[in-house]
C-alpha positions, 0 to 999 in steps of 0.5 A: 549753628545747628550741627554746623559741620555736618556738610557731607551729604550723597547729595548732589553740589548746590548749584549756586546762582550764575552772578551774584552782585556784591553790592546790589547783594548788601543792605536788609533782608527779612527772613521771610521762611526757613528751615532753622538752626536751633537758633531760628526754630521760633524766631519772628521779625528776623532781620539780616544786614549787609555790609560790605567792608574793605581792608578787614579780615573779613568781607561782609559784617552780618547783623541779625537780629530777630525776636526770640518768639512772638514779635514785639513782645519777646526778647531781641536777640542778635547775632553779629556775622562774618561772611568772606565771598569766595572765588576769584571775583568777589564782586559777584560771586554766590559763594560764601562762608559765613562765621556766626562765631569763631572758629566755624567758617558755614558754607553759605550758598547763594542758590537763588536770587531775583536777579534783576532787582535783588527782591529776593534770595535763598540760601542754602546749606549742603546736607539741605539741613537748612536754608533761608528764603529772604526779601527786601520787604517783610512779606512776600507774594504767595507766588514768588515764595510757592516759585522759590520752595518748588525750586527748593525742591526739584532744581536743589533736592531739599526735602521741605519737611520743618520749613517754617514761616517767619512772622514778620509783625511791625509797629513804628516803635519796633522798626525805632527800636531795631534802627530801620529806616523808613526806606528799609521798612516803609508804613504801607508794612506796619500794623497799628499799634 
């Protein structure tokens, strides 16, 4: 996705997170900002789904979906992934490759996850062309997202330049419409329609 083999950089490694658990990992994200692909750079509502598999060639089936411009009113799209979780324990690992279609196999690193409760992450890209700032819910509190672009910054070099946010707009016929559940994305998110 964008220049997608474009990976060498004079930077420094991305330091991925220390653990990484696998399952507690998998479920829906909402992007919440990110420095886009050609893909992303007017997407809103951009959902990604988690799911871990077993006995495939592949590790994680990625569903992501996201509405092309405004929210509710613009196209969907959707742009089915594979992701293979690397190193020696693939129960909890912060690296991983990511297929959005074959035969490109993205780096996709695990840079910063909230640990405790898996509320939050961000995913980066070596040449820090690009990175993902998600949350379990379609917002974020101002604090944790200016915790997690500082940390883009200083502890991973990135050069915020073209980070956008995600408009994350949801009704209950939007949320019908993507196959969320109520649990997933709860009323106290949704606008009047």
């Amino acid at each position: 996705m964008g220049n997608a083999l474009a990976t060498k950089t004079t930077l420094p490694p991305l330091q991925t997170v220390a653990h990484c658990e696998t399952a507690k990992f998998m479920g829906t994200w909402f992007v919440i900002g990110v420095k886009p692909t050609y893909l992303e750079t007017s997407c809103s509502n951009a959902v990604e789904k988690y799911s871990l598999l077993s006995g495939k060639d592949h590790d994680v089936d990625i569903d992501f979906q996201y509405s092309n411009k405004e929210p509710i009113t613009s196209p969907l799209k959707s742009l089915p992934q594979k992701g293979w979780i690397q190193g020696s324990n693939k129960a909890d690992s912060g690296e991983w490759k990511v297929s959005p279609f074959w035969p490109i196999k993205m780096p996709y690193p695990i840079i910063e996850i909230d640990d405790k409760n898996y509320q939050y992450v961000v995913v980066g890209y070596p040449s820090r062309q690009y990175c993902w700032i998600m949350s379990r819910q379609p917002t974020m509190e101002e604090s944790t997202y200016n915790m997690l672009t500082e940390r883009l910054t200083t502890k991973h070099q990135y050069d915020l330049e073209g980070l956008r946010r995600v408009p994350q707009v949801w009704t209950k016929e939007e949320r019908k419409r993507r196959g969320l559940s109520k649990e997933e994305l709860p009323d106290k998110y949704l606008s009047a329609e």
